[in-house]
KEROLUM-764322 format. One line per 3 residues: number of its first residue (from 1); their letters; for each residue x, y, z of N, C-alpha, C, CB. Coordinates in steps of 0.1 Angstrom, whole numbers, plus 5000, padded with zeros to 4 digits. Glycine has a CB too. Layout:
% KEROLUM-764322
NUM = a = X Y Z X Y Z X Y Z X Y Z  ...
This chain:
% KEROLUM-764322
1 = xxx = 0779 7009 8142 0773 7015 8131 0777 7008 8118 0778 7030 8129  0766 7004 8109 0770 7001 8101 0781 7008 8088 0761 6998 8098  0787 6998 8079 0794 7007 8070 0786 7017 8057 0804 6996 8064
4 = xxx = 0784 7028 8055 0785 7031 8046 0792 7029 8030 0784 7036 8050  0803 7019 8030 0810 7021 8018 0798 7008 8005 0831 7014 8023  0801 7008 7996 0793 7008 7987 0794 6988 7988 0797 7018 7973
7 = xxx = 0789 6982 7984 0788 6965 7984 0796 6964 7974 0774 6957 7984  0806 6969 7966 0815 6963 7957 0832 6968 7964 0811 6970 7938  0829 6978 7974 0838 6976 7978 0841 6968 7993 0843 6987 7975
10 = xxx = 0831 6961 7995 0830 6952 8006 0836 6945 8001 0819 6948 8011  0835 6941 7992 0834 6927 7981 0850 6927 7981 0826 6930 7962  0856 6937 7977 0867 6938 7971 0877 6941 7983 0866 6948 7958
13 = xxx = 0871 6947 7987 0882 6944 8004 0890 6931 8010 0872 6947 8017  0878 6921 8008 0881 6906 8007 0897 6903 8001 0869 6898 7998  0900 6909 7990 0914 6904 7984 0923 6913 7995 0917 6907 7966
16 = xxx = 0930 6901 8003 0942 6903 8014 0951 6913 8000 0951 6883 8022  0957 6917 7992 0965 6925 7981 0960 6934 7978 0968 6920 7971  0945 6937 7973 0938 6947 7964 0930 6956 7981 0923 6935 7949
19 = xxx = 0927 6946 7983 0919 6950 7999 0924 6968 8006 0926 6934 8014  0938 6960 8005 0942 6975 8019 0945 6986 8006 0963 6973 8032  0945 6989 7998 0949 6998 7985 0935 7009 7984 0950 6986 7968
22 = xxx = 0927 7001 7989 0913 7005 7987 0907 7013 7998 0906 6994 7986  0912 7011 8013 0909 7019 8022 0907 7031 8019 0916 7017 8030  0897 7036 8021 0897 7055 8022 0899 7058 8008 0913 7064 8032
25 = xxx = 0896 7049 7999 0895 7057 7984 0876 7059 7980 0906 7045 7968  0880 7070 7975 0866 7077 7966 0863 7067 7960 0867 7088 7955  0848 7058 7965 0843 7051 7954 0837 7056 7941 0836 7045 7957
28 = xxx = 0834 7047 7932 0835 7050 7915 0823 7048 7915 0843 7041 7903  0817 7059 7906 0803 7051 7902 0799 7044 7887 0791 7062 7905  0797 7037 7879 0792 7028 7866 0777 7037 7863 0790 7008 7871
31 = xxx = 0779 7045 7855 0768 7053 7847 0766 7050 7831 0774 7069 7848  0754 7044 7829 0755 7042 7816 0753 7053 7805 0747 7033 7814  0758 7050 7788 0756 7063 7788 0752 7055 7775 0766 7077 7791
34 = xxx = 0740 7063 7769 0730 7056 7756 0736 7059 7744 0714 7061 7755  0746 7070 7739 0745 7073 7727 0763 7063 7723 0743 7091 7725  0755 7052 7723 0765 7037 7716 0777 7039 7710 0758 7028 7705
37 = xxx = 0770 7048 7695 0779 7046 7684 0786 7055 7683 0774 7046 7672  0785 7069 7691 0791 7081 7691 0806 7073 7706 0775 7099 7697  0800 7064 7715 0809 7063 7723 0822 7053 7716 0801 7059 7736
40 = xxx = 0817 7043 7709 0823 7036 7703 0834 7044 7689 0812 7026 7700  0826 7050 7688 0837 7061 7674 0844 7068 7686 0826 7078 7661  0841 7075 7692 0853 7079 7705 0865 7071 7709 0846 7079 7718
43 = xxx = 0859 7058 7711 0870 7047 7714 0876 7044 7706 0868 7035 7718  0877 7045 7694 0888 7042 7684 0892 7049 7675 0886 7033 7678  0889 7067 7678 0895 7078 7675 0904 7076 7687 0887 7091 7672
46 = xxx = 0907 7076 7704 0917 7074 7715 0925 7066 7714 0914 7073 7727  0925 7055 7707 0935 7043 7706 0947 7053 7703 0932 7031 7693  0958 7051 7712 0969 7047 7714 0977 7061 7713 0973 7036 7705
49 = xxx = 0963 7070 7718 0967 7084 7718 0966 7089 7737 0955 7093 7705  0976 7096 7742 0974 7100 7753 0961 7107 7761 0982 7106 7753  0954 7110 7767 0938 7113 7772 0940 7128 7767 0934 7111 7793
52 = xxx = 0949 7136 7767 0951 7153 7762 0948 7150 7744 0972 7162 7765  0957 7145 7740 0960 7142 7720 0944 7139 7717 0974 7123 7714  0937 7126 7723 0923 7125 7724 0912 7130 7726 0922 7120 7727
55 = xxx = 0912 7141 7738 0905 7149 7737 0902 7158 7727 0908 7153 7744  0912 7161 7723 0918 7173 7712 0909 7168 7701 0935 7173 7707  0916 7156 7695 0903 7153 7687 0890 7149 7686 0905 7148 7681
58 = xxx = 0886 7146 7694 0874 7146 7695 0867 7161 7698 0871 7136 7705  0869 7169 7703 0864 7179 7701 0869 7190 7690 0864 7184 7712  0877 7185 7682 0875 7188 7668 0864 7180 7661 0887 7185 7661
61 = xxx = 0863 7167 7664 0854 7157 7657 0841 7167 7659 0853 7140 7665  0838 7165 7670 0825 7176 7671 0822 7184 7662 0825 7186 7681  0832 7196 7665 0834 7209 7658 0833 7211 7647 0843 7214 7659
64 = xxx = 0833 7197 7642 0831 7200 7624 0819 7201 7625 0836 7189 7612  0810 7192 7628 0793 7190 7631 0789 7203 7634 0789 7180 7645  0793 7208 7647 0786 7220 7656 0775 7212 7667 0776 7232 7644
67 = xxx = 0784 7199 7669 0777 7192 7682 0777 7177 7674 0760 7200 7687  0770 7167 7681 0771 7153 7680 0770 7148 7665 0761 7146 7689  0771 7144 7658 0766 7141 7644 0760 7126 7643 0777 7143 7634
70 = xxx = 0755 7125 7633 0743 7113 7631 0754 7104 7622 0725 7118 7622  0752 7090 7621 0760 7083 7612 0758 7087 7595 0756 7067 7615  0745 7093 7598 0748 7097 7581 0762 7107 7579 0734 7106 7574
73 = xxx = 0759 7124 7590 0765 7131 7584 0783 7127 7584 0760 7144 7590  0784 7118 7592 0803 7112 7593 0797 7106 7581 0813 7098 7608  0795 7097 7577 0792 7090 7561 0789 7101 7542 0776 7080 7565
76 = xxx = 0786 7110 7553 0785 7119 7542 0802 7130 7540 0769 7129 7546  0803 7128 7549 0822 7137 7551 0829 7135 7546 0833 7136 7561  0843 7141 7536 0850 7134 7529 0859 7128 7537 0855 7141 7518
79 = xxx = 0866 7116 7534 0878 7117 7540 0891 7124 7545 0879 7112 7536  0897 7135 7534 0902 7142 7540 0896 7154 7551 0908 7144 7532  0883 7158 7554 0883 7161 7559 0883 7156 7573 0880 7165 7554
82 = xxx = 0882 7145 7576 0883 7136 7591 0899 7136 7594 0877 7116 7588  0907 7132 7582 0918 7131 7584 0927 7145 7590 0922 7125 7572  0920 7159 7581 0924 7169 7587 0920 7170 7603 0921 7179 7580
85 = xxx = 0915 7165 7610 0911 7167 7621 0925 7157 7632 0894 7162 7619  0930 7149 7623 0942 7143 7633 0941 7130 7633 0942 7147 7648  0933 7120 7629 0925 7107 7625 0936 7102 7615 0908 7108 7617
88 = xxx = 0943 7090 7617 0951 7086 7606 0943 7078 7592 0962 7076 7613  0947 7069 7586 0944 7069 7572 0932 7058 7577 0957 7064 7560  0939 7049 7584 0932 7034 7591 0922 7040 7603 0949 7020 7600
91 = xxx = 0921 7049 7612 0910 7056 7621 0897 7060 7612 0916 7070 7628  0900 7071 7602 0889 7073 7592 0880 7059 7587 0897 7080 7579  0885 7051 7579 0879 7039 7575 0872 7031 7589 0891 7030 7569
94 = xxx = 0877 7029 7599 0871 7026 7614 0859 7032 7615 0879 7031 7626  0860 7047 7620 0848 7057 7620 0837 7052 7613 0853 7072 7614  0842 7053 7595 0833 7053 7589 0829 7038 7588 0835 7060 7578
97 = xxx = 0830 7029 7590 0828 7020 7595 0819 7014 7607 0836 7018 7595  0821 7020 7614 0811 7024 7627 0798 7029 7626 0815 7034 7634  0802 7037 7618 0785 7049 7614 0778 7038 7599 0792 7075 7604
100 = xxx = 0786 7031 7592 0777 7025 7584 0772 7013 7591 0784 7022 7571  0778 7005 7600 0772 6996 7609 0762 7005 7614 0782 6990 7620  0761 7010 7624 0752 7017 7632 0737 7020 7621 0761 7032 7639
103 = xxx = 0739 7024 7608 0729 7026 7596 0722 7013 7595 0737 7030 7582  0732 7005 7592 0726 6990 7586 0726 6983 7597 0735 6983 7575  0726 6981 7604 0725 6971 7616 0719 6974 7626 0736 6966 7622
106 = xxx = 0723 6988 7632 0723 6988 7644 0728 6990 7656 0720 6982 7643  0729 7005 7664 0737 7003 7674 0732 7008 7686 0749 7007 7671  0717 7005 7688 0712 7015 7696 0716 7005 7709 0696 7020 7693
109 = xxx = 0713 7015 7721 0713 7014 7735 0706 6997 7742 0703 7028 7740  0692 7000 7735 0681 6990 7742 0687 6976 7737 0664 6992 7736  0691 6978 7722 0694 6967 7713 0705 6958 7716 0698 6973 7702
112 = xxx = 0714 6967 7723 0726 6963 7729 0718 6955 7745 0738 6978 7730  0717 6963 7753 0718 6960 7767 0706 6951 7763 0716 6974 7781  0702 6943 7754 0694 6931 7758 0702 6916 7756 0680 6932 7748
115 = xxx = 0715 6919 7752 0727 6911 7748 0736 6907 7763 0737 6921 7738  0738 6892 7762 0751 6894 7770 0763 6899 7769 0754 6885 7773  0770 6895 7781 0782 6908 7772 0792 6900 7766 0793 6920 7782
118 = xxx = 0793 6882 7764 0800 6883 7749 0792 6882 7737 0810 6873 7747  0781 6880 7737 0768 6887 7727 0772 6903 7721 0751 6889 7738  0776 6912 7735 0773 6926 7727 0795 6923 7723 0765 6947 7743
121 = xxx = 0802 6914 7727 0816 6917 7719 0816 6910 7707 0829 6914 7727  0810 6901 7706 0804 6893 7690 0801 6902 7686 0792 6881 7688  0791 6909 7687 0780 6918 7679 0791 6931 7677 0763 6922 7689
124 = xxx = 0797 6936 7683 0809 6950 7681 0820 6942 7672 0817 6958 7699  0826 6933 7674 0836 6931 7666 0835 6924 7656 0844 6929 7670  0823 6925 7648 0822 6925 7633 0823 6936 7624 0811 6922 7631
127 = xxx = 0826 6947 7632 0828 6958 7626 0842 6961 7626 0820 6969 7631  0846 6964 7611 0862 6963 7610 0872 6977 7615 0865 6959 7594  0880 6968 7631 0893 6983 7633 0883 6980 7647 0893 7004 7621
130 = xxx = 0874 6973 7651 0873 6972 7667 0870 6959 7672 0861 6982 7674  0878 6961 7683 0884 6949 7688 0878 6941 7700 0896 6951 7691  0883 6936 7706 0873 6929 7719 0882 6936 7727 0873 6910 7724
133 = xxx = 0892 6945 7730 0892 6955 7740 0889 6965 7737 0902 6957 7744  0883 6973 7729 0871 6979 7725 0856 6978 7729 0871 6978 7714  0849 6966 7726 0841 6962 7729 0839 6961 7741 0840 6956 7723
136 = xxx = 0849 6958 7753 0853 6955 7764 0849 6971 7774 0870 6950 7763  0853 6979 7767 0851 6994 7767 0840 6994 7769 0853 7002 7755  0835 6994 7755 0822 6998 7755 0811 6993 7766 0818 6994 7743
139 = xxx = 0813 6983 7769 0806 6969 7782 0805 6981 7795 0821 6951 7787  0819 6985 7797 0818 6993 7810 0815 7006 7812 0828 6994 7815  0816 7011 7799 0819 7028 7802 0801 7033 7789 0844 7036 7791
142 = xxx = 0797 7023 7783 0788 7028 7777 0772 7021 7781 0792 7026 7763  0776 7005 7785 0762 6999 7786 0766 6991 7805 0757 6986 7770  0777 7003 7806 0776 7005 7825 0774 6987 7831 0756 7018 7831
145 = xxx = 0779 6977 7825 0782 6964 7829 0793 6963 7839 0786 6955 7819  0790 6960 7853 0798 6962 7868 0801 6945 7870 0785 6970 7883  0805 6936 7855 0811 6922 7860 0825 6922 7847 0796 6906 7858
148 = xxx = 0831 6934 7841 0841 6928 7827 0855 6930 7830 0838 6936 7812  0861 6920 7831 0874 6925 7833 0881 6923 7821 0882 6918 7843  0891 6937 7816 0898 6940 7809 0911 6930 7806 0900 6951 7813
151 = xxx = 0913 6920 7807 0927 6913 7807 0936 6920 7801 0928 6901 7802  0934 6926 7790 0945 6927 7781 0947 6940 7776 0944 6918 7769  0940 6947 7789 0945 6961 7788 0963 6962 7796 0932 6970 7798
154 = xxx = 0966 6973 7789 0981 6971 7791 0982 6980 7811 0993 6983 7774  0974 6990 7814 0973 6994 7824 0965 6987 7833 0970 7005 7822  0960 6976 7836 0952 6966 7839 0967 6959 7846 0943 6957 7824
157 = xxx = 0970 6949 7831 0984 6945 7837 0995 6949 7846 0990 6942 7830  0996 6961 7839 1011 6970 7851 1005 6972 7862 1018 6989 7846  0993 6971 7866 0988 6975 7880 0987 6960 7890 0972 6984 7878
160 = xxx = 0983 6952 7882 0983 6933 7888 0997 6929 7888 0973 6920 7876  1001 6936 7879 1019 6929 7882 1025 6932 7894 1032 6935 7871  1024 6947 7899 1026 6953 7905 1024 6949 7920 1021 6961 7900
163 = xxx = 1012 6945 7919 1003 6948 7935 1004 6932 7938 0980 6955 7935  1001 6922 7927 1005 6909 7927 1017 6902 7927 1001 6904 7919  1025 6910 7921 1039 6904 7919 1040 6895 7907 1042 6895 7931
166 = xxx = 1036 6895 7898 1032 6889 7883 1044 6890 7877 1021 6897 7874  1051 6881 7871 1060 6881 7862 1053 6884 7846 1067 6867 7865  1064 6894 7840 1058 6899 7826 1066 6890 7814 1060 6917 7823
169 = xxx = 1071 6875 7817 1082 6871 7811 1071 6863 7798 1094 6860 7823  1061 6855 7805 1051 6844 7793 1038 6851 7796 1049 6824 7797  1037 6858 7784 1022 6867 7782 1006 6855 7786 1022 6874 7761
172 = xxx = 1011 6844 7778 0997 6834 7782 0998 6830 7798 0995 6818 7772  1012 6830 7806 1008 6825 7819 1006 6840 7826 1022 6813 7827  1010 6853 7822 1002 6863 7831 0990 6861 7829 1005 6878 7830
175 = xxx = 0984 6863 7815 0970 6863 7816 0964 6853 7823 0964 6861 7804  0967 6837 7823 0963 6831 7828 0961 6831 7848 0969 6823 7821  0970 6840 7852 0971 6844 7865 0961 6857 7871 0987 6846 7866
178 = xxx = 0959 6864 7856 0949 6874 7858 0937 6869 7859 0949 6883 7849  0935 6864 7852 0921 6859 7854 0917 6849 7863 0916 6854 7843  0927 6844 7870 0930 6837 7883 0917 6843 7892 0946 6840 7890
181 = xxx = 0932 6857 7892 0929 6866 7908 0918 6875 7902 0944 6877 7916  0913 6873 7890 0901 6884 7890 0887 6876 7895 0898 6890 7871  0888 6862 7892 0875 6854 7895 0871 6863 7909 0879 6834 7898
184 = xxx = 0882 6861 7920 0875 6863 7928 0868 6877 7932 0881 6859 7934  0868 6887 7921 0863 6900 7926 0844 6900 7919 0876 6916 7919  0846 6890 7911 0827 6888 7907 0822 6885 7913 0820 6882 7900
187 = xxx = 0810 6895 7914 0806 6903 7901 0804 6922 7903 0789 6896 7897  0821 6920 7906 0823 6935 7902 0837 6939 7895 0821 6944 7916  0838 6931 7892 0854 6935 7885 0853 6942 7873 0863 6923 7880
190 = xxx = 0845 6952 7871 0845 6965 7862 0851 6977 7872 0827 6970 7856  0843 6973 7889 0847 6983 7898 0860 6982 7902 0839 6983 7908  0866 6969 7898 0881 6966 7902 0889 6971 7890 0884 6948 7905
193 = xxx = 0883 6970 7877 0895 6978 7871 0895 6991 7869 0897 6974 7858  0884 6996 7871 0887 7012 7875 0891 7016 7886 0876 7020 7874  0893 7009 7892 0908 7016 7910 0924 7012 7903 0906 7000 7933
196 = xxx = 0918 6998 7897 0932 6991 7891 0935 7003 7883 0931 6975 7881  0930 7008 7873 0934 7020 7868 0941 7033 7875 0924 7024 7865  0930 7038 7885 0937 7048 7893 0952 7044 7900 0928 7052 7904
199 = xxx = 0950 7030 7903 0960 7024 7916 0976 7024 7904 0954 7002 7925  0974 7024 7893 0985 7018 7881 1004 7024 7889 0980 7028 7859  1000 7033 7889 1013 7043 7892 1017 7043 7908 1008 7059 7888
202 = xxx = 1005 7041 7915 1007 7038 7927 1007 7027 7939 1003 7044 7929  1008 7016 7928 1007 7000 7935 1021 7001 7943 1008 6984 7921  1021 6990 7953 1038 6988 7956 1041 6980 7952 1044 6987 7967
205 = xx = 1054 6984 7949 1063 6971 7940 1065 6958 7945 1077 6976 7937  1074 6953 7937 1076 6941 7944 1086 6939 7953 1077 6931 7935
């Protein structure tokens, strides 16, 4: 009988390390989702806040609206009121930074996904307070790209150190070892860092 498991995790089975981790796990599925600027203001209201603290505000963010808001009405908001919502001094200016890009430039869906994806991280990180792991974000979780690997996500690394045996001593020779062993999971290593994700806590050690 043939296999039913999906062709990225055929793919990824191949790595003798990542391979057996993978057996019998729930595959992921890469859903795109169109509304860009609202996902990108998301991503950098969660910086460096736990997935609960983030939630939180973002569905305050909402709540002020009474549902999604348009880059005008965040541009029309005062600043303290963003800030009362839990947004520090430097997030607010981001936000609104986002929504005045998105006004003047441009941040629609089509506009984007006709970009490669360091085209769409050129094109995101001209906007000031997001970064190429932001943009990196955005690649996977908004315009659903199933080839980007995260390097310099910090839960990325603890999970390749982990399962690889990676020393965390010279930051340029891990990276350089990450992107080693990622070559070989393309062109699906979006699908490899979202297990790398789940797997973070439960890699075996070294």
């Amino acid at each position: 009988m043939q296999s039913k498991r999906p062709p990225y995790l055929l793919h990824l089975a191949q790595d003798k390390r990542l391979g057996p981790l993978l057996e019998g796990i729930e595959p992921v599925v890469i859903a795109p989702q169109e509304e860009v600027w609202l996902h990108l203001t998301g991503a950098i209201m969660s910086q460096q806040l736990s997935t609960r603290v983030a939630s939180v505000i973002r569905g305050r963010f909402t709540g002020l609206y009474g549902g999604n808001p348009s880059p005008e009405r965040v541009l029309e908001t005062p600043s303290p009121t963003l800030r009362a919502i839990g947004l520090s001094n430097a997030k607010v200016t981001y936000v609104q930074n986002i929504a005045r890009f998105a006004l003047e430039e441009g941040l629609s869906f089509g506009k984007l996904q006709e970009m490669e994806d360091e085209g769409v991280i050129d094109y995101l990180t001209q906007i000031k307070g997001v970064g190429r792991w932001t943009a990196e974000m955005m690649l996977m979780f908004s315009l659903g790209r199933e080839d980007v690997f995260a390097v310099d996500d910090l839960g990325i690394q603890q999970a390749m150190m982990r399962i690889y045996r990676l020393k965390n001593g010279d930051k340029r020779t891990l990276r350089e070892k990450m992107l080693k062993i990622s070559g070989k999971w393309s062109p699906y290593r979006t699908y490899a860092c979202l297990h790398l994700w789940r797997l973070k806590d439960f890699a075996p050690g070294p």
